[in-house]
C-alpha positions in Angstrom: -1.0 -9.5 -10.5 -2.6 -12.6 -11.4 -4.0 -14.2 -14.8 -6.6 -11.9 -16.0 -10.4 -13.8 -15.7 -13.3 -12.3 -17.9 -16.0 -11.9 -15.2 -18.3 -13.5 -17.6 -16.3 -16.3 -18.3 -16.3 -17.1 -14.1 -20.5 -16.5 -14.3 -21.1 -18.7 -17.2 -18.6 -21.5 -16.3 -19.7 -21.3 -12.8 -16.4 -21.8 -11.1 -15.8 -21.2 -7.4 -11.8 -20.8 -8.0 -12.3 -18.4 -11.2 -14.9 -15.9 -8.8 -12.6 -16.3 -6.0 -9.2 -15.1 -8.1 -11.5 -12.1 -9.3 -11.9 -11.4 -6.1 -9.4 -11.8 -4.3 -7.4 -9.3 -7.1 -10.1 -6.7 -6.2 -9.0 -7.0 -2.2 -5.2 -6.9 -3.2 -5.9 -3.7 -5.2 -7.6 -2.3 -2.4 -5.2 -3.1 0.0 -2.5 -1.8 -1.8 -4.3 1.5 -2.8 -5.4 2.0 1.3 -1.9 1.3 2.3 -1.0 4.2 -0.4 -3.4 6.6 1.0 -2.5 5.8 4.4 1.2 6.5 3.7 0.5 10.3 2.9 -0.3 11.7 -0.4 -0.5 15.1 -2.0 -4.2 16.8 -2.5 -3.9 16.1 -5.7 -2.7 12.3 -5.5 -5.9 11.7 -3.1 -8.5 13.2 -5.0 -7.3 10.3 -7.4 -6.5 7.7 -4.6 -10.4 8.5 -3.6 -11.8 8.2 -7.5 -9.8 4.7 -6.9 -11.4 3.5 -4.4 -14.7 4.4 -5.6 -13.8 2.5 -8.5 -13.0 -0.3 -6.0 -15.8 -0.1 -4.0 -18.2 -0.7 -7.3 -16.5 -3.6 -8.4 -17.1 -5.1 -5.1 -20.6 -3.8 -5.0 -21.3 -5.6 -8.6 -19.2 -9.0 -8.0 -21.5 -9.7 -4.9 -24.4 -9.0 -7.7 -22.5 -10.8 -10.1 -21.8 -13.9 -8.5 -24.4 -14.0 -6.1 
């Protein structure tokens, strides 16, 4: 995991390197969490796994608001 960035912080200050760390955290947390669910989990486990990657799938959706 990498040094936490306030997503406000990158959109005031502008900076290519800050909005690029944010999101390249989101892709490793996606990757990991598809590389989970691809591995086999329980019903249970990928009911959560799928509320993940919801949750993942917004924070994309609102970075490429974000930093448009």
């Amino acid at each position: 995991m990498s040094e936490l960035i306030p997503v406000m912080d990158a959109m005031n200050s502008a900076s290519y390197n800050d909005q690029k760390m944010i999101r390249d955290e989101v892709a490793d947390i996606e990757f990991r969490l598809r590389r989970t669910m691809d591995e086999g989990l329980s019903i249970d486990e990928m009911k959560l796994a799928q509320a993940a990657k919801q949750a993942v799938d917004a924070a994309n959706e609102i970075l490429a608001k974000v930093f448009q």
